[in-house]
C-alpha positions in Angstrom: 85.9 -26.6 -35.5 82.7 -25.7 -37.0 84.1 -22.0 -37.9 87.7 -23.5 -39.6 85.4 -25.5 -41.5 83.0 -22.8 -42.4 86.1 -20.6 -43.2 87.9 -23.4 -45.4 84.7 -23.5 -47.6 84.3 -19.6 -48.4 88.2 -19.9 -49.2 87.3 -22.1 -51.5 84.1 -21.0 -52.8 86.4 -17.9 -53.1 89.2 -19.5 -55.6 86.5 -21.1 -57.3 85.3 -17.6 -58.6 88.3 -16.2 -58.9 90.1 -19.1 -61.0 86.4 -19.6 -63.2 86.6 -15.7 -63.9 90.2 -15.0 -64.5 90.1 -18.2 -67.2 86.7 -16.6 -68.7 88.6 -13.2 -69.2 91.9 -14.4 -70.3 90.2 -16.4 -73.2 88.9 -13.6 -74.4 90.2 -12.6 -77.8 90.1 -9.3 -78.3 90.3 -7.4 -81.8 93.2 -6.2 -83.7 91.4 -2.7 -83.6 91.0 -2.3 -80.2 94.4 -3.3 -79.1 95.3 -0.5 -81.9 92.6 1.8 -80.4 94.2 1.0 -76.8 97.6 1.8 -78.1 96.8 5.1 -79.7 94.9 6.0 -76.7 97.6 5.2 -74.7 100.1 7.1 -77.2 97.7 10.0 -76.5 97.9 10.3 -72.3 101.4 9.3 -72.1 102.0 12.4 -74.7 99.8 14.8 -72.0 101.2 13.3 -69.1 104.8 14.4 -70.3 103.8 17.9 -70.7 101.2 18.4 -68.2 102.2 16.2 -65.3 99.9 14.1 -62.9 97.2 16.5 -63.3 95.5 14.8 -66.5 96.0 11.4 -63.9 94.0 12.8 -61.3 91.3 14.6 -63.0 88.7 12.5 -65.0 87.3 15.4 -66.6 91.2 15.9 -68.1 91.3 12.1 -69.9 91.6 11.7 -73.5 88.1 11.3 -75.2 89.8 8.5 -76.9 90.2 6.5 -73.2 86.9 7.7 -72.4 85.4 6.0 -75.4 87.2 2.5 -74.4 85.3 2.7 -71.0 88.5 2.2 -68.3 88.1 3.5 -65.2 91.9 3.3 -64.4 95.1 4.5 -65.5 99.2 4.8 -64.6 101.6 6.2 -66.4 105.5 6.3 -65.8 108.3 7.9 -67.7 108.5 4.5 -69.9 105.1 3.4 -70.0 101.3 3.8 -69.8 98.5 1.3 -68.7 95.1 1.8 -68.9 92.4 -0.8 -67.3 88.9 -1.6 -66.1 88.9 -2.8 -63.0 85.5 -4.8 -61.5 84.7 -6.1 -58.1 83.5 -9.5 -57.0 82.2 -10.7 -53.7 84.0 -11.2 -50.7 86.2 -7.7 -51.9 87.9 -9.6 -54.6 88.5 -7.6 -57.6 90.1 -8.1 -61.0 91.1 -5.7 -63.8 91.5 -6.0 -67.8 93.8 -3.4 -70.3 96.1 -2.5 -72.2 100.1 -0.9 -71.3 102.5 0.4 -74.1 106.1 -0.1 -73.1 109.6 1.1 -73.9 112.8 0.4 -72.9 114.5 3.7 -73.1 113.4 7.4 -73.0 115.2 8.0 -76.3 113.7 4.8 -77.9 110.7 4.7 -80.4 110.1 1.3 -80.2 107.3 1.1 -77.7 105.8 -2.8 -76.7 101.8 -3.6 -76.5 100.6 -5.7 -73.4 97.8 -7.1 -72.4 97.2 -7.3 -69.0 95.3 -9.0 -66.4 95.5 -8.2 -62.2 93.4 -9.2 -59.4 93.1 -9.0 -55.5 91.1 -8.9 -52.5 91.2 -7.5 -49.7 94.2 -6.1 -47.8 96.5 -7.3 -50.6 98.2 -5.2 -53.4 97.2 -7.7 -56.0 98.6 -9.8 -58.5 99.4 -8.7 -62.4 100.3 -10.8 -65.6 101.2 -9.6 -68.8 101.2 -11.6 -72.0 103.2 -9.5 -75.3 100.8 -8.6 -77.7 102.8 -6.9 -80.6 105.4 -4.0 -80.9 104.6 -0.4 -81.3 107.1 1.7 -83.7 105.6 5.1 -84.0 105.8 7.4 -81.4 103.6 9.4 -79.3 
């Protein structure tokens, strides 16, 4: 009984640090120049990552100076979009991660949409990610 008990109050303990940190980072506001800076960066690797492949993923040394400068430490990019984040870990093996993804709908399209976004996890889980629309992009990469 002692050990449920013992377990119930690092659970919570847990959510308590995950709910306090996840409402300190999504009230954040960030600057109109760094969601620009984010998007041109972004612009940038999704441009090298069509005609280079995975290799410019994989390879640190191979990142755009401009993402380098905006201190992520993670990146994905598909056919219709890039993300870019900074990921930080907690206690217990809970993590959470804070960036920037450009977004289009169609491979032909130049319209490309800015997100912000917000993930976290823990241990043996694949996480959780939320998005909130921060402006649309017309210039392409």
């Amino acid at each position: 009984m002692r050990l449920v008990k013992l377990l119930l109050t690092i659970a919570l303990i847990a959510a308590v640090v995950v709910t306090a940190r996840l409402m300190r980072t999504s009230g954040r506001k960030r600057s109109p120049d760094q969601a620009q800076a984010f998007a041109a960066a972004l612009f940038e690797l999704h441009g090298q990552w069509t005609t280079n492949g995975n290799g410019v993923i994989f390879s640190r040394d191979r990142w755009p100076a401009s993402l380098k400068a905006l201190r992520v430490n993670g990146l994905e990019v598909s056919r219709f979009w890039a993300r870019a984040s900074r990921r930080e870990d907690g206690p217990w093996g809970i993590w959470w991660s804070r960036g920037y993804q450009v977004q289009r709908q169609h491979t032909n399209d130049n319209t490309w949409t800015l997100y912000r976004v917000y993930s976290f996890g823990g241990p043996g889980m694949k996480g959780f990610r939320w998005r909130s629309v921060l402006t649309a992009v017309t210039n392409a990469p």
